[in-house]
Backbone as numpy.savetxt, mean C-alpha at the origin, in Angstrom:
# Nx Ny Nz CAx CAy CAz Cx Cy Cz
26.89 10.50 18.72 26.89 11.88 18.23 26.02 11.98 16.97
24.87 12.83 16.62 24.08 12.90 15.44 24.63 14.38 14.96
25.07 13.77 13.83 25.36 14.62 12.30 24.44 15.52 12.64
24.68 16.96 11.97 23.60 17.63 11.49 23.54 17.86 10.30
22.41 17.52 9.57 22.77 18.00 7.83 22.26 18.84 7.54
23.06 19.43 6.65 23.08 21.25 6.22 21.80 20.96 4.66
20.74 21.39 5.41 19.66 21.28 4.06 19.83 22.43 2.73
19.30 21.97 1.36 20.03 23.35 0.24 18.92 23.96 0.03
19.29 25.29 -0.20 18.98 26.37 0.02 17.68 26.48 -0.44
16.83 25.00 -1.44 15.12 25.34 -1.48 14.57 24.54 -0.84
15.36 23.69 0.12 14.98 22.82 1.00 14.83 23.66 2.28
15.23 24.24 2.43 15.43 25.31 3.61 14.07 26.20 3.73
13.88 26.89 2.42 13.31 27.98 2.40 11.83 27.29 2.57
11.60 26.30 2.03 10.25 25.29 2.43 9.94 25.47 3.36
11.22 24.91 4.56 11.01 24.70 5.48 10.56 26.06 6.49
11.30 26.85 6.49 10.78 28.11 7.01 9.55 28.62 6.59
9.52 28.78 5.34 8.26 29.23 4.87 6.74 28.34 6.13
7.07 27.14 5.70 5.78 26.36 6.23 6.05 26.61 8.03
6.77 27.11 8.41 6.70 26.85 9.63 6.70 28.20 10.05
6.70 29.26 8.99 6.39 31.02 9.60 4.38 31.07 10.06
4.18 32.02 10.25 2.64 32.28 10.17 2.37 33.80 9.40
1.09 33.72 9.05 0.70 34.90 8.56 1.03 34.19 6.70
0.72 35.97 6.00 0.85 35.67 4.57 1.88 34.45 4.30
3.64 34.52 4.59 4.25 33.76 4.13 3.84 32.31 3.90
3.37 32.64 5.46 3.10 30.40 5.62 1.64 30.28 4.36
0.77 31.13 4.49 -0.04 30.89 3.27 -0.25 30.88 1.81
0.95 31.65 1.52 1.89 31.39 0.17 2.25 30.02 0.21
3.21 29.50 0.60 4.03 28.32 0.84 3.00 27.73 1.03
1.63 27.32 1.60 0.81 26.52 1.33 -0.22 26.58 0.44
-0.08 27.12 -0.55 -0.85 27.32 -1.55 0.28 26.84 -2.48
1.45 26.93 -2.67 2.55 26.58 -3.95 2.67 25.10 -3.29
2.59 24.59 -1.88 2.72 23.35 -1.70 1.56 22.22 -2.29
0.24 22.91 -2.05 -0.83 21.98 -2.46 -1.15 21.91 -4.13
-0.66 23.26 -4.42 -0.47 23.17 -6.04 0.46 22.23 -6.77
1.44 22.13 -5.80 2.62 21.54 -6.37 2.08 19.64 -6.62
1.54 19.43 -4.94 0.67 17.94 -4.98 -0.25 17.58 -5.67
-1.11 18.60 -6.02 -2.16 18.34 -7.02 -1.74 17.81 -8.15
-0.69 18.49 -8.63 0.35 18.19 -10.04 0.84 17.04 -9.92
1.41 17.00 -8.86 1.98 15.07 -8.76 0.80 14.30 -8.89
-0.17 14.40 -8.25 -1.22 13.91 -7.92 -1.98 13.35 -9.50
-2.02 14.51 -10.11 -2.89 14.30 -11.18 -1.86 13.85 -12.77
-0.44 13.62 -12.60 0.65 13.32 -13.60 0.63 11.63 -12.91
0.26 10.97 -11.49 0.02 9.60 -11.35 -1.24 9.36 -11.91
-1.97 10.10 -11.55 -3.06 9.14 -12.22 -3.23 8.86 -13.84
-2.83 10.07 -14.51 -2.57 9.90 -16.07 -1.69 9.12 -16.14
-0.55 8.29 -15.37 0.69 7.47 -15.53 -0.01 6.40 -15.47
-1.10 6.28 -14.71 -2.24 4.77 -14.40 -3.08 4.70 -14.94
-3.53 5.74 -15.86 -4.80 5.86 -16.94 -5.01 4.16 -17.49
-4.16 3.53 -17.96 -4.33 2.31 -18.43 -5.27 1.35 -17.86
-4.89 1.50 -16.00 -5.54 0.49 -15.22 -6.44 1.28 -14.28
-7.43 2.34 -14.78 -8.11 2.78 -14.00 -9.21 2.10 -14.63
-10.15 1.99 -13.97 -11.94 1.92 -14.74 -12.43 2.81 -15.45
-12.92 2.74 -16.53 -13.77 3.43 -17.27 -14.80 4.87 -16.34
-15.22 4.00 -15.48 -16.64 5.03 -14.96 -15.56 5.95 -13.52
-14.33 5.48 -13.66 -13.41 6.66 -12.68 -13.33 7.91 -13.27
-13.19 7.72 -14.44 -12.54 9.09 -15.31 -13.28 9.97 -14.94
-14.53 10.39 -14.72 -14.86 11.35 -14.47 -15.02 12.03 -12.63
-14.38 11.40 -11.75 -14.14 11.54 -10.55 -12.78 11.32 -10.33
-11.84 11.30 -11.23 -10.29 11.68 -11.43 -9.79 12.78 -10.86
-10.61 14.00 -10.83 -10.16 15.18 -10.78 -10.50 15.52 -9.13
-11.67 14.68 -8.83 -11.65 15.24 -7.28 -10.76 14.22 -6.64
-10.47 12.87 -6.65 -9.72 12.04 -6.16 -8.77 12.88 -5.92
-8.12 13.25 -7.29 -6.71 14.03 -7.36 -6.84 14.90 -6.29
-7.32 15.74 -6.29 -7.74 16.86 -4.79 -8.09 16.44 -3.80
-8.50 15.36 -3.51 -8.71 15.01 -1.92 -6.94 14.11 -2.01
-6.20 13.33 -2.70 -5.36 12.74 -2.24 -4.45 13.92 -2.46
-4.45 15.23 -2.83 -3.32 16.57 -2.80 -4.06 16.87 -1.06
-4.71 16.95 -0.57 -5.56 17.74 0.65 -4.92 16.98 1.73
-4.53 15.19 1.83 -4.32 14.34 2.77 -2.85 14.66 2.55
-2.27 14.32 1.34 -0.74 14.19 1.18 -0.39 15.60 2.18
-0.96 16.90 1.67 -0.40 18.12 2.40 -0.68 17.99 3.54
-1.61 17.28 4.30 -1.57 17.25 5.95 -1.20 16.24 6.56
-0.06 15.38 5.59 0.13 14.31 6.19 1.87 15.03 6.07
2.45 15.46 5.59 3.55 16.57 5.36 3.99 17.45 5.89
2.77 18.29 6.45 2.38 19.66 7.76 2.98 18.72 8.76
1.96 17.42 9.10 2.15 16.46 10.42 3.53 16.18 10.47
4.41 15.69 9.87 5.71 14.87 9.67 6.57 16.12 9.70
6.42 17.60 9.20 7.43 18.60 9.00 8.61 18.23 9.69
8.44 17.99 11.16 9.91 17.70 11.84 10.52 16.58 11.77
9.92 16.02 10.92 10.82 14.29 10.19 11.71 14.15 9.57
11.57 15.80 8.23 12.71 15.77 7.27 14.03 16.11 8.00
14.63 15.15 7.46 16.06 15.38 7.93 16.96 15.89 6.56
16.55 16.12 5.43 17.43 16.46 4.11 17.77 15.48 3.55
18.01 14.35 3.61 18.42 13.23 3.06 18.18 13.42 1.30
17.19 14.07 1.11 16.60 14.74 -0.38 15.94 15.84 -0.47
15.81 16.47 -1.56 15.49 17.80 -1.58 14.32 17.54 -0.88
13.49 18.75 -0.46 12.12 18.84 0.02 10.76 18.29 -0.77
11.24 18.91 -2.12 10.61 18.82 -2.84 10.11 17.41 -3.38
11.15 16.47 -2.97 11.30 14.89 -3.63 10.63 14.19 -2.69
11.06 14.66 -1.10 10.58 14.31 -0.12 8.85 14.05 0.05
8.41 15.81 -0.70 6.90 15.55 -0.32 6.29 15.08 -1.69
7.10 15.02 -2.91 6.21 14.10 -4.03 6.12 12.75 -3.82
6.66 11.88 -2.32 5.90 10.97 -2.15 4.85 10.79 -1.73
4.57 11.55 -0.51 3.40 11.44 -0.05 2.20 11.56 -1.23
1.91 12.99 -2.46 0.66 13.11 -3.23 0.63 11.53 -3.81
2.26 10.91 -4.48 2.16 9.78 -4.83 1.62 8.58 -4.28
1.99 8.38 -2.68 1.13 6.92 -2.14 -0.37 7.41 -1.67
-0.70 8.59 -1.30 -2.31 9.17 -1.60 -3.10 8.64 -2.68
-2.74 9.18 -4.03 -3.35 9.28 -5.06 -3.18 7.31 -5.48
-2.35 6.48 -4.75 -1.84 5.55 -5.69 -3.16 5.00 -4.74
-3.10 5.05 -3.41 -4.02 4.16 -2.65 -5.01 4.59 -2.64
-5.74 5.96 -3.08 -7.26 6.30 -3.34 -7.72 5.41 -5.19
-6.31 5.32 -5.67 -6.91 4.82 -7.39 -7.07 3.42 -6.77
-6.20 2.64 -6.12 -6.27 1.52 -5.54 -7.39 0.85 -5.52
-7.79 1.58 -4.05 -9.33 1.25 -3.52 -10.52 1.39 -4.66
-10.25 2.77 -5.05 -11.44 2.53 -5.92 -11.83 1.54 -7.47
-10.82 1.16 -7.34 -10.75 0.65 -8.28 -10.79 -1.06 -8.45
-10.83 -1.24 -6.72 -11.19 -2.77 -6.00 -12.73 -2.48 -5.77
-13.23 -1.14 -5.68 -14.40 -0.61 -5.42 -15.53 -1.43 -5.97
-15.43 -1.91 -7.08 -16.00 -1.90 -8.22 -15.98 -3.94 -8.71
-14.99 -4.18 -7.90 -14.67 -5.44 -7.62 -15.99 -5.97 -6.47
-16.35 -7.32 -6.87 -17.67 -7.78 -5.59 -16.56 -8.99 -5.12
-15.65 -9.16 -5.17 -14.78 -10.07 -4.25 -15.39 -9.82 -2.96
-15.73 -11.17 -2.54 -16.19 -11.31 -0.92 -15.05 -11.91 -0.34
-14.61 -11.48 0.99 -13.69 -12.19 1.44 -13.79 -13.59 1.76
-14.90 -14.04 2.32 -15.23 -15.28 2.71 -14.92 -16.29 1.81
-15.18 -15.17 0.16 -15.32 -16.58 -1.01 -14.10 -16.35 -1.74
-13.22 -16.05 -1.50 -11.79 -16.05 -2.37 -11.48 -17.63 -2.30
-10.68 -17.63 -3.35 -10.72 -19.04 -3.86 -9.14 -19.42 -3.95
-8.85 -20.55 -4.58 -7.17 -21.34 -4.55 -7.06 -20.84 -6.38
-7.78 -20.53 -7.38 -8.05 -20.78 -8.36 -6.63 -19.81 -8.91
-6.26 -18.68 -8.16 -5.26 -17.83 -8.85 -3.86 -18.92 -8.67
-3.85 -19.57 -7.65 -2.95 -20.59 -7.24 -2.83 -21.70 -8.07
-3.89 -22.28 -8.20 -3.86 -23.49 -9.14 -3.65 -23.27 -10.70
-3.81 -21.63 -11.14 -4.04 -21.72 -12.73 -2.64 -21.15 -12.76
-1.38 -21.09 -11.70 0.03 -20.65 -11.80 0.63 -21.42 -11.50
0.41 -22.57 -11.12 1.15 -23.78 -10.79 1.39 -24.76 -11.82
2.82 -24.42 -12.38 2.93 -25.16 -13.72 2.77 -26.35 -13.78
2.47 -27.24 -15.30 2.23 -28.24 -15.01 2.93 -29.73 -15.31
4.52 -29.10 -15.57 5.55 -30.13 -15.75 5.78 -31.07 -15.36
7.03 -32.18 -15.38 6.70 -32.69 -14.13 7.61 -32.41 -13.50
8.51 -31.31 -13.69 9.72 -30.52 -12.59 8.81 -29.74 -11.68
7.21 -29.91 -11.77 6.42 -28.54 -11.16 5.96 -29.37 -9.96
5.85 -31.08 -9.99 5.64 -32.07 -9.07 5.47 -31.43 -7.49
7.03 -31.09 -6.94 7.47 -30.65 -5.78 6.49 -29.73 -5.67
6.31 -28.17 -6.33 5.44 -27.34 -6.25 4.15 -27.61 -5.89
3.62 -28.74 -6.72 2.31 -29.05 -6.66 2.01 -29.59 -5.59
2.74 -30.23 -5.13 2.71 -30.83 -3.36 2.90 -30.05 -2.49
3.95 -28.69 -2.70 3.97 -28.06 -1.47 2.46 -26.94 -1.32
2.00 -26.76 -2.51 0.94 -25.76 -2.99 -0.50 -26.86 -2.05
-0.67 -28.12 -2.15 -1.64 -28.67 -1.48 -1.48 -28.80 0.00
0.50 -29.08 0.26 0.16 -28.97 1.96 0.04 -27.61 2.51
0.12 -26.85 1.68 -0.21 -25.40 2.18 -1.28 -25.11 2.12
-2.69 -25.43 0.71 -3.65 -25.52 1.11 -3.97 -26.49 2.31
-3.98 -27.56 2.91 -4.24 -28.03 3.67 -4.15 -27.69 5.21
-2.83 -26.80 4.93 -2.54 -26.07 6.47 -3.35 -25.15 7.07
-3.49 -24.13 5.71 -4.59 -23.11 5.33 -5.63 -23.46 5.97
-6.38 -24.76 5.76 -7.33 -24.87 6.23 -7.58 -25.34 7.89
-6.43 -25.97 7.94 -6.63 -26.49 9.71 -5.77 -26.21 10.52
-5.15 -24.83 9.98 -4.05 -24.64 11.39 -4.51 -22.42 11.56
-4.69 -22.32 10.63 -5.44 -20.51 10.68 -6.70 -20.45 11.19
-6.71 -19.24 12.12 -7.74 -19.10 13.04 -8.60 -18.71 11.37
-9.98 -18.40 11.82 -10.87 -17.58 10.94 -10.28 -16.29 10.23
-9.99 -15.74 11.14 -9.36 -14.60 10.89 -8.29 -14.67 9.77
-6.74 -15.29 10.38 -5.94 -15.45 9.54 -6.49 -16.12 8.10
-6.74 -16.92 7.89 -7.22 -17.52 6.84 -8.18 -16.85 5.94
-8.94 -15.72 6.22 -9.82 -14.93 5.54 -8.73 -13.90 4.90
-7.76 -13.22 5.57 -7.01 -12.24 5.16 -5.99 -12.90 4.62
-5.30 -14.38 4.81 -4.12 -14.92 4.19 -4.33 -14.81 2.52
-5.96 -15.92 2.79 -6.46 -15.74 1.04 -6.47 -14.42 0.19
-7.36 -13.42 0.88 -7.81 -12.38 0.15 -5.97 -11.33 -0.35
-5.18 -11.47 0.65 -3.82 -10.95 0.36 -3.30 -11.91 -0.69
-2.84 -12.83 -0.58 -2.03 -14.20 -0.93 -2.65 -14.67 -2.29
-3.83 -15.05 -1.83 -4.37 -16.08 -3.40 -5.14 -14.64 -4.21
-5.98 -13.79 -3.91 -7.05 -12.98 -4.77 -5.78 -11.76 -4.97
-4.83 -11.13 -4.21 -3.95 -10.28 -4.20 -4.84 -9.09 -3.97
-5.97 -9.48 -2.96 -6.14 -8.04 -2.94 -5.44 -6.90 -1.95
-5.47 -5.30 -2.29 -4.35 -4.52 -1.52 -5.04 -4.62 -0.38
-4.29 -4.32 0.92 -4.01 -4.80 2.06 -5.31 -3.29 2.84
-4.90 -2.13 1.71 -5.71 -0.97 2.29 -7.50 -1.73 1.90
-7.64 -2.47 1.02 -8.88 -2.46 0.65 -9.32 -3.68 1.37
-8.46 -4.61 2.03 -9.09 -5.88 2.96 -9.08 -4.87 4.57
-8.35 -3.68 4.70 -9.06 -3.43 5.89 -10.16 -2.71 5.73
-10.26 -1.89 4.22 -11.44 -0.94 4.79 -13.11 -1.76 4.84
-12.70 -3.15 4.25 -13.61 -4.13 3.83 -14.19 -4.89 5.43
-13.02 -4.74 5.77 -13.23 -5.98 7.62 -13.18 -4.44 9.04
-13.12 -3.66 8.29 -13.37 -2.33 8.95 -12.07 -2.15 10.61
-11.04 -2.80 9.48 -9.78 -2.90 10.74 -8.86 -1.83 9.90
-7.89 -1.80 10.74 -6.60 -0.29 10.19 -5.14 -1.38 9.16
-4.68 -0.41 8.22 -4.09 -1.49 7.66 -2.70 -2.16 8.71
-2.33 -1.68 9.78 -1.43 -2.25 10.35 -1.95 -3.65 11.27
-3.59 -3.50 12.08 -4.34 -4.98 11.72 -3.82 -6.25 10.81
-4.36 -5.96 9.61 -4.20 -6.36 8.81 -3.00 -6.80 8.46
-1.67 -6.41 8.62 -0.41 -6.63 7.95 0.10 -7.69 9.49
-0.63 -7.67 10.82 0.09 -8.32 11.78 -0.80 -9.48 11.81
-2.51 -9.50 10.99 -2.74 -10.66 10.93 -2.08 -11.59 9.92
-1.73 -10.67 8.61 -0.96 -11.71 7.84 -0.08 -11.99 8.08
0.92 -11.38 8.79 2.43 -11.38 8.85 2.46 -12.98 10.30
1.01 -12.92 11.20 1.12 -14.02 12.11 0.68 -15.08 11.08
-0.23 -15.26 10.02 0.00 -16.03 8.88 0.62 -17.15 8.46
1.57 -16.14 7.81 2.59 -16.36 7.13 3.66 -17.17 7.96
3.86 -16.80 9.22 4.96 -17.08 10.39 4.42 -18.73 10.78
2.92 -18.52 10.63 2.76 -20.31 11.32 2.58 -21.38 10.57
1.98 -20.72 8.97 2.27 -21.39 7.81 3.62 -21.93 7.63
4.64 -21.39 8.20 6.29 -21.80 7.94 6.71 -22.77 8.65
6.20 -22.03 9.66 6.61 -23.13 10.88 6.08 -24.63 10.67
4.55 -24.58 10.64 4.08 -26.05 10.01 4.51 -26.61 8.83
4.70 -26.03 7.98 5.74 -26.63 6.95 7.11 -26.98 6.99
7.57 -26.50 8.13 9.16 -27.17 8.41 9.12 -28.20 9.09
7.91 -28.27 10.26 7.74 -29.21 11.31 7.10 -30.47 10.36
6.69 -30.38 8.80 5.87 -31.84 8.14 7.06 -31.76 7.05
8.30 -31.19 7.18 8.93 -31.47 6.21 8.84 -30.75 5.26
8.11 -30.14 4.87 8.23 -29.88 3.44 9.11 -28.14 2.97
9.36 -27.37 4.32 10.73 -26.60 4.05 11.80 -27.39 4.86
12.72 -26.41 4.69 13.60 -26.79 5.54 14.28 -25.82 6.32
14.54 -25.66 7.73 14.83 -24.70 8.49 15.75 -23.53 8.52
15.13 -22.27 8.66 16.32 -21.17 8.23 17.20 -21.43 9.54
């Protein structure tokens, strides 16, 4: 039996509004994209710290193209909300992962990381050097070692560039010109055979 939940009363009116036609629905989408722009452009001043210098002045259209996607990615989903939160909370995520993954990218933009040449170096300069860090340091080489002779091309290009360089997952697909769910099932097959070979040489131990 599915609940029905009783949405409040400006969760409601959203909802009608965007789903009437004529003037209303174009009110309601004009206070909706205004509303994203505002989220839109209160994240990126929240990220001002870690943007680039030469962004600042293409801040303002970013902000408007990630308010333009968030609102038609919102239109698309309309019959998703179930109320669980106001409307309003609901769609300040979307301007938020827009605006977070357009500052993202551009901001790897600017980065010449080649995938081919990502390196162990973020790995090796975090691997303490105690001698309680011993174990670590051994499991960190049979993992490089696995890295190298058990991942197709593929895996191993995206394991590094995710794993060792940390780069975001949106900017290794738009880079290998695959979709990010690609991407998350090449790492995620990765990650899965990396484990496995490490339980089968010992060095985890089996969930």
């Amino acid at each position: 039996m599915t609940l029905k939940v009783t949405l409040d009363d400006d969760s409601a009116r959203w909802i009608a509004e965007l789903r009437e036609s004529g003037p209303t629905q174009t009110r309601a989408l004009g206070r909706l994209h205004a509303m994203l722009l505002g989220v839109a452009r209160a994240e990126a001043f929240r990220r001002r710290g870690s943007i680039p210098g030469d962004l600042a002045a293409d801040l303002d259209d970013l902000c408007l193209q990630a308010a333009n996607d968030a609102m038609a990615a919102i239109l698309r989903k309309l019959d998703e909300f179930r109320g669980s939160s106001r409307f309003t909370t609901w769609a300040y995520k979307f301007a938020v992962l827009e605006v977070s993954g357009r500052l993202r990218r551009r901001a790897w933009n600017t980065r010449r990381v080649v995938l081919d040449e990502v390196s162990w170096g973020r790995f090796a300069d975090s691997a303490p050097g105690t001698e309680q860090a011993l174990e670590q340091r051994q499991l960190l080489a049979a993992v490089r070692n696995l890295v190298e002779t058990t991942l197709t091309d593929r895996q191993r290009s995206v394991f590094l560039a995710a794993v060792a360089e940390e780069i975001p997952i949106d900017v290794i697909a738009e880079r290998t010109g695959s979709s990010r769910g690609a991407v998350y099932k090449v790492l995620h097959d990765a990650r899965r055979k990396l484990r496995e070979s490490l339980v089968a040489t010992g060095h985890l131990e089996a969930e």
